[in-house]
Each structure stands twice: as C-alpha cells, then as structure tokens.
C-alpha positions as CSV (number, residue, x, y, z in Angstrom):
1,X,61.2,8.4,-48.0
2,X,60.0,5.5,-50.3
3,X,59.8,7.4,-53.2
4,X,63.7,8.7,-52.1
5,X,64.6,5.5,-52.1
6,X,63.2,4.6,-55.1
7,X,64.9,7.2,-57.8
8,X,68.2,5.8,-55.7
9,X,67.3,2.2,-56.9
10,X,66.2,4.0,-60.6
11,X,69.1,6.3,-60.9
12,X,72.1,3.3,-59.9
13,X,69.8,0.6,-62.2
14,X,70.2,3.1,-64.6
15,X,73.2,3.9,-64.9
16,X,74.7,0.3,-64.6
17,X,72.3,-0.7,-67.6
18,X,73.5,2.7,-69.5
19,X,76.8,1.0,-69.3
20,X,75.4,-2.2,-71.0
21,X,73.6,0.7,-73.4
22,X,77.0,2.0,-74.3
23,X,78.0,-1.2,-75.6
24,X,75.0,-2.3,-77.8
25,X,75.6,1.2,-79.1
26,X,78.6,0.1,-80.7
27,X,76.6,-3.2,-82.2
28,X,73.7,-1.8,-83.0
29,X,74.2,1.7,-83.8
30,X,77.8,2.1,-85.4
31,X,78.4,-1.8,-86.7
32,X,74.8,-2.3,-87.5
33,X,75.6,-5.8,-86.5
34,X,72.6,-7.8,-84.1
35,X,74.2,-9.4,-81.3
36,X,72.6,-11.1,-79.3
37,X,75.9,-12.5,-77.2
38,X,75.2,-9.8,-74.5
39,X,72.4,-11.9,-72.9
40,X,75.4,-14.2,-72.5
41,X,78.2,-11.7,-71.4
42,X,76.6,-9.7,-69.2
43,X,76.0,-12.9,-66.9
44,X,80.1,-14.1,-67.6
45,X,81.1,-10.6,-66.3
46,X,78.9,-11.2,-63.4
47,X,80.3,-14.7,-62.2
48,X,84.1,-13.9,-63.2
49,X,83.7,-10.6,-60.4
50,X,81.7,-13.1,-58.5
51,X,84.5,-16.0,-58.4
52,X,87.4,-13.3,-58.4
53,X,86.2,-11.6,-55.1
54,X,85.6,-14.5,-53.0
55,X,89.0,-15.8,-53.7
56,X,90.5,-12.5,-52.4
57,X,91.1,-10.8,-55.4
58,X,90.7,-6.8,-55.4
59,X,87.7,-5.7,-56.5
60,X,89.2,-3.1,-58.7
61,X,91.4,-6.3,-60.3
62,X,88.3,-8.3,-60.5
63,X,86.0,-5.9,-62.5
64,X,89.2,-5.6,-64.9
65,X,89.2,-9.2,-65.6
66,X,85.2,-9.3,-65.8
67,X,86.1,-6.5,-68.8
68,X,88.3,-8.5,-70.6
69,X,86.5,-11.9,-70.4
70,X,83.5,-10.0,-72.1
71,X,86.3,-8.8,-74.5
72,X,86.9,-12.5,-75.7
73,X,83.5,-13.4,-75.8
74,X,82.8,-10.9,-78.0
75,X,86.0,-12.0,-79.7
76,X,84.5,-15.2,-80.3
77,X,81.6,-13.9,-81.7
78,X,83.3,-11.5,-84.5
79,X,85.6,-15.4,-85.2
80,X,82.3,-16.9,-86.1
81,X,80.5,-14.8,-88.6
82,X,84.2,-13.6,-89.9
83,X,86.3,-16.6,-90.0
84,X,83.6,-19.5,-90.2
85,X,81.0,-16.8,-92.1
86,X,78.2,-17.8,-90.1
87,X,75.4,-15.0,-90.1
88,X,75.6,-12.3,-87.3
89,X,72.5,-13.1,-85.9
90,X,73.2,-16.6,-85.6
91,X,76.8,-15.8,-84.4
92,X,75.4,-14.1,-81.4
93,X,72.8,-16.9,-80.4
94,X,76.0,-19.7,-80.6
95,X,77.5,-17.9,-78.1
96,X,75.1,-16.9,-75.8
97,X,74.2,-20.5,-75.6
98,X,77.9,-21.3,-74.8
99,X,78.0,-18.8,-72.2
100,X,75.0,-20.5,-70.4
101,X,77.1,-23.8,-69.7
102,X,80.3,-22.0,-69.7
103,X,79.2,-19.4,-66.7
104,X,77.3,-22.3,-65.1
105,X,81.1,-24.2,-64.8
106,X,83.0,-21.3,-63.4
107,X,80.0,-20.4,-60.8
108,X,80.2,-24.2,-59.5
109,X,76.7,-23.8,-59.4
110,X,73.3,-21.5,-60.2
111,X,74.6,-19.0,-57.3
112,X,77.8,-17.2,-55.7
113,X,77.0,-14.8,-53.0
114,X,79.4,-13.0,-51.8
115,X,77.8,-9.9,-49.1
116,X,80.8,-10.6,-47.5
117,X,83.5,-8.9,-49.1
118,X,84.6,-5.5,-50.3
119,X,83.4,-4.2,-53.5
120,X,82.9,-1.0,-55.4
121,X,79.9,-0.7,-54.1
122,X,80.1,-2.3,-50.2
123,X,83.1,-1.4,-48.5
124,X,84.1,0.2,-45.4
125,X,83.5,3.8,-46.5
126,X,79.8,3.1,-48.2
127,X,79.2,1.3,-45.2
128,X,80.1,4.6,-43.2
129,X,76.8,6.1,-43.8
130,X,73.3,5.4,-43.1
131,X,71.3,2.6,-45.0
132,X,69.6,5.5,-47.3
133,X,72.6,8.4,-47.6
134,X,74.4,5.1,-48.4
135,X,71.9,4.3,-51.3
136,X,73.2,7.3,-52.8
137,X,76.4,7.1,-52.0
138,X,76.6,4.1,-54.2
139,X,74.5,5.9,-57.3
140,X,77.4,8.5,-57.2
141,X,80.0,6.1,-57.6
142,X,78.0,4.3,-60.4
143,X,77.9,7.8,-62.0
144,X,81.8,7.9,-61.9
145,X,82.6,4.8,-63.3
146,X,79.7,5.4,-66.3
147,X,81.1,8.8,-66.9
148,X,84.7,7.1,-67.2
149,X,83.6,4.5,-69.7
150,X,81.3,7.2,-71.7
151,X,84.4,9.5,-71.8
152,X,86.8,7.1,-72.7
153,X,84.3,5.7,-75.4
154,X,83.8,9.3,-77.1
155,X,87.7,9.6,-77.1
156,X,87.7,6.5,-78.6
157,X,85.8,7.4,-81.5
158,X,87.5,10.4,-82.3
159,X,90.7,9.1,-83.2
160,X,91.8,7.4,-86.9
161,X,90.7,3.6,-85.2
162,X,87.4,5.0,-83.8
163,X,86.6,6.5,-87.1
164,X,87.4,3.7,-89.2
165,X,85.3,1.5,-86.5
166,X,81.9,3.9,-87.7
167,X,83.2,3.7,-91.1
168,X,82.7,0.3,-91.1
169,X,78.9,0.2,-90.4
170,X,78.1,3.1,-92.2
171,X,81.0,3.0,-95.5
172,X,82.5,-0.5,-95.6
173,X,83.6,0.1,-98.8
174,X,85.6,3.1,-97.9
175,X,87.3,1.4,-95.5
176,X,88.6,-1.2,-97.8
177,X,89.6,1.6,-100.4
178,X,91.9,2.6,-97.7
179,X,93.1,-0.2,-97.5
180,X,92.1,-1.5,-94.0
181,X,90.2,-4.8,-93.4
182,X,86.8,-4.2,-92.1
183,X,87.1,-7.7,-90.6
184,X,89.1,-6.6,-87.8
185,X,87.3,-3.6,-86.9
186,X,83.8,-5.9,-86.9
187,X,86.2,-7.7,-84.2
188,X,87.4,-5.2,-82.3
189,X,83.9,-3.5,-82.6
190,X,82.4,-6.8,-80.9
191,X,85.1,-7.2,-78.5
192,X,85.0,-3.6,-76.8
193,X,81.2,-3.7,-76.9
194,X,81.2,-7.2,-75.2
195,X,83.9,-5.8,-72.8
196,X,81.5,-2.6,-71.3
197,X,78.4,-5.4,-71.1
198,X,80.4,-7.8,-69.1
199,X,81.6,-4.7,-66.8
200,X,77.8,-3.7,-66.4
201,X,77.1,-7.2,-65.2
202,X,79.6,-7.1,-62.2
203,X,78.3,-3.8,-61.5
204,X,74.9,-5.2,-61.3
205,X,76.2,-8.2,-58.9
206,X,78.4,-5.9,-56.6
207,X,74.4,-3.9,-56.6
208,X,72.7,-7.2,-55.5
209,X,76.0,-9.1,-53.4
210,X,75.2,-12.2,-55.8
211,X,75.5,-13.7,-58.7
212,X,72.5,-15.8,-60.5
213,X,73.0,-17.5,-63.5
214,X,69.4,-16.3,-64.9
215,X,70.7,-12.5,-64.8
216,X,71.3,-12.4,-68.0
217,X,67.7,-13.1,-69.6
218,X,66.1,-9.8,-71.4
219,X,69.6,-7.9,-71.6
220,X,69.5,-7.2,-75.0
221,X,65.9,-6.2,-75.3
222,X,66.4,-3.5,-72.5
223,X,69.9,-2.1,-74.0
224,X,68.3,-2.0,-77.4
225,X,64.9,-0.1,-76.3
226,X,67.3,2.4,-74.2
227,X,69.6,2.6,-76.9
228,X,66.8,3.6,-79.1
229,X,65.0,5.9,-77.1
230,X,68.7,8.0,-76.6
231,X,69.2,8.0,-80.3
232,X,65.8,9.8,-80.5
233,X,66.3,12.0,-77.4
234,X,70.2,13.1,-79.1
235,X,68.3,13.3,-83.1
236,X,66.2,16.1,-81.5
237,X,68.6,17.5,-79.5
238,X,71.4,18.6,-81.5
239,X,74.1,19.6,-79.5
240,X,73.7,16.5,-77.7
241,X,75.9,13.1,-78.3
242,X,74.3,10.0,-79.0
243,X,76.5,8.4,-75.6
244,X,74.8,11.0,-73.7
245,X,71.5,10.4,-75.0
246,X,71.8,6.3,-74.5
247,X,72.7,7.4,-70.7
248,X,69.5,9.5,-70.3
249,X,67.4,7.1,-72.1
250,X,68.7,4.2,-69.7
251,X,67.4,6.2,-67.2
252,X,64.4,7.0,-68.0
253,X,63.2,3.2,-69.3
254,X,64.6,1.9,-66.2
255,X,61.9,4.7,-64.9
256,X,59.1,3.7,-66.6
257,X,60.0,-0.4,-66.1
258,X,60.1,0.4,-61.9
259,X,56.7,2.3,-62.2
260,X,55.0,-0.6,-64.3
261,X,56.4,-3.3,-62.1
262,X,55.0,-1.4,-58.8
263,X,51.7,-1.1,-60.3
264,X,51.0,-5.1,-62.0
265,X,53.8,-6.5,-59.6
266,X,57.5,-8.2,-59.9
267,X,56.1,-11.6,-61.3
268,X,55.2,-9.6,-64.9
269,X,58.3,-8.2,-65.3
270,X,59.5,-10.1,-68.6
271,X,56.2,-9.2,-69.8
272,X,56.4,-5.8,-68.9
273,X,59.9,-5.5,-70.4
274,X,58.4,-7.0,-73.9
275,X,55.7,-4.5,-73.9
276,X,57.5,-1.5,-73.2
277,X,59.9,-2.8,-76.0
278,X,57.2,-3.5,-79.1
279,X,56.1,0.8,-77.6
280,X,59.9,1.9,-77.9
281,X,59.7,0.4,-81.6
282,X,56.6,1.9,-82.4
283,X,57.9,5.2,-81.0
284,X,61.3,4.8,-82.9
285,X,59.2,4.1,-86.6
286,X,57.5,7.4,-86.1
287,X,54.1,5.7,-85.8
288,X,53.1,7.7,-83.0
289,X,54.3,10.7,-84.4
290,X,52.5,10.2,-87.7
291,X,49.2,9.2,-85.7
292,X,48.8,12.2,-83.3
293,X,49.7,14.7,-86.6
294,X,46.6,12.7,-88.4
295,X,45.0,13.4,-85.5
296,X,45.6,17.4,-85.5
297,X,44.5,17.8,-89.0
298,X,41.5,15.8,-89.0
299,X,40.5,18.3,-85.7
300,X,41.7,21.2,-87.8
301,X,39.4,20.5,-90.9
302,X,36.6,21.0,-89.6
303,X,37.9,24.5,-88.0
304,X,39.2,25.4,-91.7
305,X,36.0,24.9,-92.9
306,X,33.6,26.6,-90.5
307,X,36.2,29.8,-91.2
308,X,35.6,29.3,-94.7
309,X,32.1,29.4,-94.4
310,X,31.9,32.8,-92.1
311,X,34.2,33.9,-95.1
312,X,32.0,33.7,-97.8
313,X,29.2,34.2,-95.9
C-alpha cells in the first residue's frame, strides 16, 4: 500500500511539474532564452488561485486568472530585455525578485490555506472515494488537464505563429527576412511559457490546500533537468515529440527525487535537487556516454589481442 501510494504522489508531482516542463520548453528549447522568472511565477500562479478561491471565485475561473497573471509576468520579462535591452538572464532574475514582494502583497502574508473550499482537485466528487482510490482519482484529472495544455501546445506550434515562434530561436534572421519582428514573438514566447508555469503552480497548491510563499525556490532547476532528460528520451526515440518526452522525463526525475529524499531524508532535498541536476548535465553532454564506450574498448583490447596472438600462433 505505501509503495501504491507513493507512484500516486510520483505520478500527480509529475505531471503538475511536466506542466511547468512544458513551459521552460518554450524558453529553453525553442527561444533559447534563460529565464529564470519561473521561480517567480510559478509562486504568483499559486497565491492568485490561492486569493481567488477563498473569495468565492470558481475554481475553474481562478486557475484561468492564475494563467494569465503568469502571462504578464512573463510579459514583463520579454519588456525588459526587448524594450530596455537588458540581458535575458538578468531580465529573468529582475523579475523573479519582484515577484517575491509582489506575491508576498497579494497573499497578505507568508501563507493562504484554503482546505476548505472546492478545487480541481478536492471537491465533492474526489471526496466520494476513499482516501487512496481518491489519490488516484486526483492523478487522472492531473493527466487531463496536462494532456489539454500538451495538445493545445503542439497545435500551437504547427500553425504560421507557432512556426515563426521556433524560427525565432533557431533562424532569427529568417524571420526578419519575412518580414516579422522577432521581438514580439520573444514576447509572446515568454508570456505563454510564463502562462503554463503559473497554471502548474495552482495545481501544485490545489495538491497541498495551501499556498507558501517559499514554493517557488528550485523551479527552474527541476523544469530544466526534466526538460533535458525528455529532449534526450524524444532524440532517441524518433517517432516521439519532444512535449511528450518533457512529460515522461518529468516523471521520471520526480521518480528518482522521491527515492533519494526517502533514503537521506526531506531536510536534503535542495541538495538532492542540485545533485541530480549537475548528473542530468553530465548525462545531457554525453559524458557518460563517452566514458562507458572508453570503458568497452579498453575491456575489448586486451580480448583483440589475446585473439591475435592464437592467430599467429
């Protein structure tokens, strides 16, 4: 039963981070642009869901608000390194700073709990089953809104603005041949990605009934290593999209972050996360790869040689 109930908790973590996956995806894989606002914005669409509920707003109207106030967040960011040329890097940091006062003001506070009131995930109809069918209950409704936002997202980047959007990180200059301002699409880029991570983050509040306003810290560094480790799992798979593969490899860091943090304990968990991040890195640069090959051939010398010998001999 524990280990039931722990590929619930891995499966819904997962998926609600694969969200926040889908969105670096657009940063860091099609914009190549390194924003670190997201450590900021997943928190904002936390405490806007959080504020929204437990002044009677419907949940579904909440989460839709929590999506757009990411939107201008990441708005804000694509205004500073594009209007005021500040580096990206920088851009990102300025904001997720911001974010830290500005989320403080509209929670009143470091907390909002609200276990009260009906969610996505707690309402009359999850509450229906037992504590454990009800565990899974709530994984299968994460599912449905991941596989909504995944759908909607390839969609997206099929048509002539999706293609222009890629264009941009990979061809800039094509897209100004055509006569389109990549400006705007390093905007609208930021703002949809911004958008998905601030949805993730009411997600993950509706999972714990609460908002905190230290949620936030390491957001980044987990999207990035699960973004990384789906881009590897789809460049080996071919018939397999890259939003796919960020989904599976959300799922299967979140995996390996629950078994580490049951073995050394809950307190090392930014420690854990860093570690597992610097291994994801290596992974991604091939230098594992390149090591265990070294390894085969040094193992297979000796072979070729003996056979040599018997040749000759």
């Amino acid at each position: 039963m524990f280990f039931l109930n722990q590929a619930g908790t891995i499966l819904e973590m997962g998926f609600i981070y694969a969200v926040v996956a889908l969105g670096v995806y657009i940063t860091y894989k099609i914009l190549d642009f390194p924003d670190l606002s997201v450590d900021g914005t997943f928190p904002l669409g936390g405490v806007v869901f959080a504020v929204l509920v437990t002044a009677g707003c419907p949940w579904a109207v909440a989460m839709i608000v929590s999506f757009a106030a990411g939107c201008a967040a990441g708005l804000i960011t694509g205004l500073l390194h594009v209007k005021l040329k500040i580096n990206g890097l920088l851009s990102g940091i300025i904001t997720m700073t911001a974010l830290v006062s500005v989320n403080y003001l509209i929670a009143g506070g470091p907390m909002v709990s609200f276990s009260q009131e009906t969610t996505m995930l707690h309402n009359s109809f999850v509450n229906g089953f037992s504590r454990f069918a009800a565990n899974f209950v709530q994984v299968g409704l994460t599912l449905v809104l991941l596989a909504v936002c995944k759908i909607l997202l390839d969609l997206y980047l099929k048509t002539k603005s999706g293609f222009l959007l890629r264009a941009t990180g990979d061809n800039p200059q094509m897209v100004t041949q055509l006569g389109k301002n990549i400006d705007n699409y390093k905007m609208l880029g930021l703002s949809l990605a911004n958008g998905l991570v601030a949805l993730a983050g009411s997600l993950y509040c509706q999972y714990n009934t609460v908002f905190n306003s230290s949620m936030g810290t390491g957001t980044v560094v987990i999207a990035l290593a699960c973004v990384i480790i789906g881009c590897v799992i789809a460049k080996h798979i071919r018939i397999m999209k890259d939003t796919t593969g960020v989904i599976i490899g959300a799922v299967i860091y979140y995996a390996i972050l629950t078994v580490a943090m049951l073995l050394l304990g809950s307190d090392y968990t930014q420690l854990i996360v860093a570690v597992l991040f610097v291994l994801v890195l290596i992974f991604d640069s091939g230098l594992i790869g390149r090591s265990v090959k070294k390894l085969f051939k040094r193992k297979k010398r000796p072979d070729a040689a003996m056979q040599g010998g018997e040749g000759n001999a």
